[in-house]
C-alpha positions in Angstrom: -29.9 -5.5 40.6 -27.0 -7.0 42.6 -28.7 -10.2 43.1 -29.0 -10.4 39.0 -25.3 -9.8 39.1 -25.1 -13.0 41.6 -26.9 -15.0 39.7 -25.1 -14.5 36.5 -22.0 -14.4 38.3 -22.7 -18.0 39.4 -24.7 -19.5 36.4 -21.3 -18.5 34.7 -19.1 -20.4 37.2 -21.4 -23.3 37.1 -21.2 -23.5 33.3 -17.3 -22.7 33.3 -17.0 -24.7 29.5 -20.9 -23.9 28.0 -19.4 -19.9 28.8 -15.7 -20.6 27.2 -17.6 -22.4 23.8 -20.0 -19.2 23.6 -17.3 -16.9 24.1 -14.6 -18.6 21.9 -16.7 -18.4 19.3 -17.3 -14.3 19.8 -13.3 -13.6 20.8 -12.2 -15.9 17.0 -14.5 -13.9 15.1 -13.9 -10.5 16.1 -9.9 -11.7 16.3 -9.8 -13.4 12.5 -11.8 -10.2 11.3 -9.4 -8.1 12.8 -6.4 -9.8 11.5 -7.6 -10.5 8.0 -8.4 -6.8 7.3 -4.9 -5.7 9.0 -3.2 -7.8 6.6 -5.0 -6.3 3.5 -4.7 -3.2 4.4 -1.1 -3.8 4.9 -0.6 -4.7 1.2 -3.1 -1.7 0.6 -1.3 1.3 2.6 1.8 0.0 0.6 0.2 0.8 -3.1 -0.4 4.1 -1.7 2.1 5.0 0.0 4.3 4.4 -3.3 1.5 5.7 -5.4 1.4 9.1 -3.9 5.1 9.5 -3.6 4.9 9.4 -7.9 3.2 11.3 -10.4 0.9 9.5 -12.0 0.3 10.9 -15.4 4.2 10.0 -15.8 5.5 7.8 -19.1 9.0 6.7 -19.0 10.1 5.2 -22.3 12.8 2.9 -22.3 14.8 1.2 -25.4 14.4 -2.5 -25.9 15.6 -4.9 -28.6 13.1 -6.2 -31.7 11.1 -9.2 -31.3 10.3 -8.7 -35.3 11.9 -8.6 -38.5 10.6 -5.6 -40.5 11.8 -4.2 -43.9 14.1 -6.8 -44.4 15.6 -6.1 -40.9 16.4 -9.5 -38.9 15.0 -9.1 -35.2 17.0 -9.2 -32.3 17.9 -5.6 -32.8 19.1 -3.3 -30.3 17.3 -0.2 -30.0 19.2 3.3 -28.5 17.3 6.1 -28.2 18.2 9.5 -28.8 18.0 13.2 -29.0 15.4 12.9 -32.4 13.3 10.9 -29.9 12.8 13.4 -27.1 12.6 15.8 -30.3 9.4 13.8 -31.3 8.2 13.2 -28.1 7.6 17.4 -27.3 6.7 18.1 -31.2 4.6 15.5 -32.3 3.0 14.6 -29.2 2.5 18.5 -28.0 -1.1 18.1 -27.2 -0.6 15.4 -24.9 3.3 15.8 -23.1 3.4 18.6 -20.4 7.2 18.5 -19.9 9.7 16.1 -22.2 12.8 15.5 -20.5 15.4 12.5 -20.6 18.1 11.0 -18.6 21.7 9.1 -19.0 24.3 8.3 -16.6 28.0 8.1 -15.8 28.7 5.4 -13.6 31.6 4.5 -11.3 32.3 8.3 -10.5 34.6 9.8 -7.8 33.5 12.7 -6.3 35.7 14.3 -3.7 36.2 17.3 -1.5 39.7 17.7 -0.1 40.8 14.1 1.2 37.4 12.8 1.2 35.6 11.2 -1.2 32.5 9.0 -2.4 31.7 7.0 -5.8 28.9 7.3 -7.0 26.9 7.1 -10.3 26.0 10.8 -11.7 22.7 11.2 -13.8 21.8 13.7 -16.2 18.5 14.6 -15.9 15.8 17.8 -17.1 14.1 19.8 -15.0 10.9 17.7 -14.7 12.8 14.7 -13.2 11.6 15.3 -10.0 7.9 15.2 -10.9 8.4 11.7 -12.5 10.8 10.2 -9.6 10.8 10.3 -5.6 13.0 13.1 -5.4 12.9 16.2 -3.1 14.4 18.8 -2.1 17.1 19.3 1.2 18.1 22.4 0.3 18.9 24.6 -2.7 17.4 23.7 -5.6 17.6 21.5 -8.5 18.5 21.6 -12.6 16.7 24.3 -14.4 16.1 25.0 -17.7 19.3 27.7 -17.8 21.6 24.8 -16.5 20.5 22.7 -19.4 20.8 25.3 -22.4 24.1 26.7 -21.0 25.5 23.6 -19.9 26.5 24.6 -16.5 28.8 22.4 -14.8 26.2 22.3 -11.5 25.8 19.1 -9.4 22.9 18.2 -6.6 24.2 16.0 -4.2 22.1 13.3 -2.0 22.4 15.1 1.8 23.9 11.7 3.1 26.6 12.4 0.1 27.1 16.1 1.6 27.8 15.0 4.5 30.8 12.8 3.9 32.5 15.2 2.0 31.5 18.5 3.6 30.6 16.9 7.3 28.1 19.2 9.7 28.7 21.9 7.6 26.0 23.9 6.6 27.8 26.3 4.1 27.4 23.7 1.5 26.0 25.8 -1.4 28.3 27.0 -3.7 31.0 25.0 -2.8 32.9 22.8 -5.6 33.7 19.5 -5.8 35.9 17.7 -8.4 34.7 15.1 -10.7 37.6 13.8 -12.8 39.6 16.9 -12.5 36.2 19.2 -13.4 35.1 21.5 -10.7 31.4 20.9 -10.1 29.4 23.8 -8.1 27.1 22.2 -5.6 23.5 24.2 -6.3 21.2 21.9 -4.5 20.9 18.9 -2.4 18.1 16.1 -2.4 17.0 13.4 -0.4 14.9 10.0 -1.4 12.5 7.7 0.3 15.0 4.6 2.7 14.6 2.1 0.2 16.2 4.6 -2.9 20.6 4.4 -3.0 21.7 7.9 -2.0 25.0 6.8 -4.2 23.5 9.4 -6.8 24.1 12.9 -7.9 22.3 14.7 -10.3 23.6 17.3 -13.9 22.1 19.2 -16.5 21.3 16.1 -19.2 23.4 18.8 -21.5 26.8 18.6 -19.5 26.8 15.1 -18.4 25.9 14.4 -22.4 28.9 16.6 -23.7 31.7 16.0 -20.9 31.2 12.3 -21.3 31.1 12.2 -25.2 27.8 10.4 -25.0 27.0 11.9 -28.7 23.1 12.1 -28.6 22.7 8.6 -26.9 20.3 8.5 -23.9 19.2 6.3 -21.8 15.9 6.6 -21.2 12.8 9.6 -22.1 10.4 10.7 -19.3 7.7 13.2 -19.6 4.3 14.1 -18.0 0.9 13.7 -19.7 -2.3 15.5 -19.8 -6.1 15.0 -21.1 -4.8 11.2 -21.0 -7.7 10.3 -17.7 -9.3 6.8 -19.3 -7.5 3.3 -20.2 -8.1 4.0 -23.7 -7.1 7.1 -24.1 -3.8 6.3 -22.6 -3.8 3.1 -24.9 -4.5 4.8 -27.8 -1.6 7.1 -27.2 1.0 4.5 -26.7 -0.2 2.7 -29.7 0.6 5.8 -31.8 3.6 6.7 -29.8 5.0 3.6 -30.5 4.2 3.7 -33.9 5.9 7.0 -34.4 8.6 6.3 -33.2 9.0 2.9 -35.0 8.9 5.5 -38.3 12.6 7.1 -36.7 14.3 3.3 -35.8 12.4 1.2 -38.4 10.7 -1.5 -36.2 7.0 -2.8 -36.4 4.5 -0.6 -34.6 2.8 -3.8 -33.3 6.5 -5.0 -31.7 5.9 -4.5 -28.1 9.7 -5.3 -27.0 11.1 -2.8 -29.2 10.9 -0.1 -26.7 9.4 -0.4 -23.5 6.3 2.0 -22.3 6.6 2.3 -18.7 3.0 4.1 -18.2 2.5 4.9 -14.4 -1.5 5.7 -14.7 -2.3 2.3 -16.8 -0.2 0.4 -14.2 -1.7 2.3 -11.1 -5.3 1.2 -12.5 -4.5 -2.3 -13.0 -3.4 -2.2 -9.4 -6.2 -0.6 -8.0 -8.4 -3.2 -9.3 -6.3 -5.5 -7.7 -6.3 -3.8 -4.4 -9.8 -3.4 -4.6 -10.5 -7.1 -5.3 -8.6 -8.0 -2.5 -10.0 -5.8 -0.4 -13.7 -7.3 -1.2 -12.4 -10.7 -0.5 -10.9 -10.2 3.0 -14.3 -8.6 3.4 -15.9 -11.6 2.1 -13.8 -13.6 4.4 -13.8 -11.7 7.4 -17.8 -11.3 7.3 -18.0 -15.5 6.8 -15.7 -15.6 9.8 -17.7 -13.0 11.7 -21.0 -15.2 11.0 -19.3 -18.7 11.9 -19.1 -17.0 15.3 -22.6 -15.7 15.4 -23.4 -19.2 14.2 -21.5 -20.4 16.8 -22.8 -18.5 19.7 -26.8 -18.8 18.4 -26.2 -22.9 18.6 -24.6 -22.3 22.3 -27.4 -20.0 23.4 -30.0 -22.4 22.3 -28.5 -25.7 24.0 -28.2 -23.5 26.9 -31.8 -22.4 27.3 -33.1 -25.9 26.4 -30.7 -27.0 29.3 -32.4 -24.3 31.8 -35.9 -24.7 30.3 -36.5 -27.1 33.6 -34.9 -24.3 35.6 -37.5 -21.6 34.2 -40.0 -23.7 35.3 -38.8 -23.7 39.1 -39.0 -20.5 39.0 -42.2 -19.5 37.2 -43.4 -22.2 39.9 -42.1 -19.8 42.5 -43.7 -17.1 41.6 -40.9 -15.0 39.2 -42.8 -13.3 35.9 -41.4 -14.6 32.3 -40.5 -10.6 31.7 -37.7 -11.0 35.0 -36.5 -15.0 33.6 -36.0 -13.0 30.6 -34.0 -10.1 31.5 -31.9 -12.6 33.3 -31.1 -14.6 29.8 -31.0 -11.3 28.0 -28.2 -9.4 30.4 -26.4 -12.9 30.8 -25.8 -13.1 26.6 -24.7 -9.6 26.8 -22.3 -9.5 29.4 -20.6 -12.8 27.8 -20.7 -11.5 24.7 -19.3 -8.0 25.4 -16.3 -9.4 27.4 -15.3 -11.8 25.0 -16.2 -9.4 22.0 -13.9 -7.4 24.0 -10.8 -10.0 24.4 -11.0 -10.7 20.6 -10.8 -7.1 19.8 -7.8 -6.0 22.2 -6.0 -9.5 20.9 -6.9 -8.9 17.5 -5.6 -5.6 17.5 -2.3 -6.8 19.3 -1.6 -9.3 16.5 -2.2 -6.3 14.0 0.4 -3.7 15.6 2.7 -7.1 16.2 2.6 -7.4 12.4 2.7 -3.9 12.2 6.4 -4.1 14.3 7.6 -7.1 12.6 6.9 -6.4 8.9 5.3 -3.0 8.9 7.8 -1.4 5.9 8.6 -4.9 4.0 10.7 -4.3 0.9 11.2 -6.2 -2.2 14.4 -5.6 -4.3 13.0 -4.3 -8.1 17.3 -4.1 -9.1 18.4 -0.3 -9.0 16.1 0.3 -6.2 13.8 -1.9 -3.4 9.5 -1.8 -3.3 7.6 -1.3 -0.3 5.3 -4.2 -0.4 3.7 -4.5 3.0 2.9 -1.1 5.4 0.7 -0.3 8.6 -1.3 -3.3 8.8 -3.4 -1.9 11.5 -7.5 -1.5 11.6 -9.9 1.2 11.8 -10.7 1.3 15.6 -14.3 2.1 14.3 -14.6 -1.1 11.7 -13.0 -3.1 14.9 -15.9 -1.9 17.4 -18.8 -2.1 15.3 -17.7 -5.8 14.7 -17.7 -6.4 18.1 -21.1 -4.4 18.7 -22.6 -6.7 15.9 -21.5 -10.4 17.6 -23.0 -8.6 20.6 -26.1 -7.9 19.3 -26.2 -11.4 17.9 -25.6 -12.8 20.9 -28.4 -10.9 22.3 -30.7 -12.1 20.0 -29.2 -15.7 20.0 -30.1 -15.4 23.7 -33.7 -13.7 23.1 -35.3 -15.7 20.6 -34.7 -19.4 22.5 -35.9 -17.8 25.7 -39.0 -16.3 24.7 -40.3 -19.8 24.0 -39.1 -21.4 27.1 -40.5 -18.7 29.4 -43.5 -18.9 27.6 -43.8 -22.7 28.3 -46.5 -23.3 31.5 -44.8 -24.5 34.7 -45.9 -27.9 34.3 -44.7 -28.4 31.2 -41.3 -27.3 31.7 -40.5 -29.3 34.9 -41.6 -32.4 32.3 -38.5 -31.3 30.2 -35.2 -33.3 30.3 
């Protein structure tokens, strides 16, 4: 066994750029296979990681402006929402909307604590704000439905915001803090995912609505769905949603600008497909890469055996059986093969976890708040082996097949070849 070793050991130094070619061509495909589906799934942990951070049978309704005249109304019409909407939206729409709440803010707010201090913008929210947005809880809790009907004057404070005006303190409940020269009574503190502003704090919609004269204005209505689990179905219900309320502010059902319909489940479909199509295609890619370098390494193997069909003949001449000539070929494809296999795998999983350190949580800025667009672009270690165990067995084979026929040749023959 050690003299095979010898012999492969020095057929290899013999043939120092024949071996490089073959194994080049095993290390770039495992390496560009490696890559390519580190990237995608880059792009790909970043949908779900924001995905399952969100509810996704949420709606958010936002007002827009008219893109249509209707009943003698000129477009360009500014749409408000208000306290008749959310009215509508948990009436009408009962069979559909779990929990109707809405929002509006106060921004440019000073909220201190003795000599410190921190401006922020306050929001007033329902209950069932935190199942819409990335919100959790640090400690106490958050608005409840007794806040909002007696219009406590309760606040929820970001922990970062705690901090500055209470410091290491952990007696933080309870406490007030003054807003405008109103005593707030901190019930609750929340913190947010890195790319969210913790300038934030958080009322019963009611109080914020009646301390800041805001009349029945709000900003925007958000509520949870259910028995919406199909395109159409969730379609069909913003088509009569919209169409409803058109019937309250007079605008065209069929005027899509009126009032925007931010539907999380329609949106988180669409990108699925997307993430799903590109997920094929660095497939696609990655498997035409992977069989450029089997192509590769089969066209190698064969020059090489025609090379050494001479050589076989020496050696049949000497008295050594096809079955040994072909072991020889055989091991010699594997242990290039596996080495290099090996080389592209560790390097391909380098340039992964580089990407990985370099632009692992890449943000975008959406305006109020940044994206996560790119996270973890890193590889199964299983998909990563088995792509090197199949350019190994191709190499095998790629060996195999061209060797079979040489050692098959008689002597005579072979010695005759160039």
């Amino acid at each position: 066994m050690i003299d095979i070793w010898q012999e492969i050991y020095g057929t290899i130094k013999r043939n120092k750029l024949r071996t490089f070619l073959t194994g080049f061509a095993v290390a770039w495909g495992i390496f560009m296979l490696i890559v390519l589906l580190g990237a995608s799934n880059g792009l790909i942990h970043a949908f779900e990681d924001s995905a399952s951070d969100m509810a996704m049978n949420s709606i958010r309704i936002r007002p827009g402006q008219t893109s249509k005249p209707y009943e003698g109304l000129q477009q360009g019409r500014r749409i408000q929402l208000d306290n008749t909407d959310l009215d509508i939206t948990g009436k009408n729409f009962s069979e559909n909307v779990i929990n109707a709440g809405a929002t509006i803010n106060q921004s440019n707010v000073v909220v201190s604590y003795g000599k410190e201090y921190v401006n922020l913008t306050m929001y007033g929210v329902y209950p069932n704000y935190t199942e819409v947005e990335t919100v959790k809880s640090a400690g106490g809790r958050f608005i409840n439905e007794i806040d909002i009907r007696e219009r406590r004057k309760v606040i929820v404070l970001h922990e970062k915001t705690a901090e500055i005006l209470f410091g290491k303190s952990k007696n933080i409940m309870g406490r007030f803090v003054n807003v405008g020269g109103i005593a707030y009574q901190v019930v609750g503190l929340f913190n947010a995912r890195e790319d969210h502003d913790f300038r934030e704090a958080y009322l019963p919609f009611t109080t914020l609505q009646l301390i800041y004269n805001k009349g029945d204005k709000l900003n925007n209505i958000i509520f949870t769905t259910r028995g919406l689990e199909t395109k159409p179905t969730n379609e069909a219900f913003e088509k009569l949603y919209r169409k409803v309320i058109g019937v309250h502010h007079r605008f065209d059902p069929e005027d899509d600008s009126a009032i925007w319909i931010r539907n999380r489940f329609t949106n988180y479909l669409q990108q699925l497909e997307g993430m799903n199509i590109l997920r094929t295609a660095m497939w696609v890619i990655g498997i035409f890469t992977l069989l450029s370098g089997i192509v590769g390494v089969s066209n190698i193997m064969l020059i090489t055996v025609k090379e050494r069909t001479r050589e076989f003949g020496i050696r049949k001449a000497l008295g050594a059986k096809p079955a040994s000539i072909l072991r020889l070929i055989i091991i010699e494809s594997i242990v290039i093969t596996t080495l290099f296999g090996y080389i592209g795998m560790v390097t391909g999983i380098l340039a992964t976890e580089y990407m990985n350190l370099v632009a692992g949580e890449s943000t975008v800025d959406m305006g109020v708040e940044s994206e996560t667009i790119f996270s973890n672009p890193t590889v199964d270690m299983h998909v990563a082996i088995q792509a090197t165990l199949t350019l190994i067995i191709a190499g095998t084979l790629a060996g195999f097949f061209p060797a079979r026929k040489a050692v098959s040749v008689r002597p005579i023959e072979a010695l005759r070849a160039d």
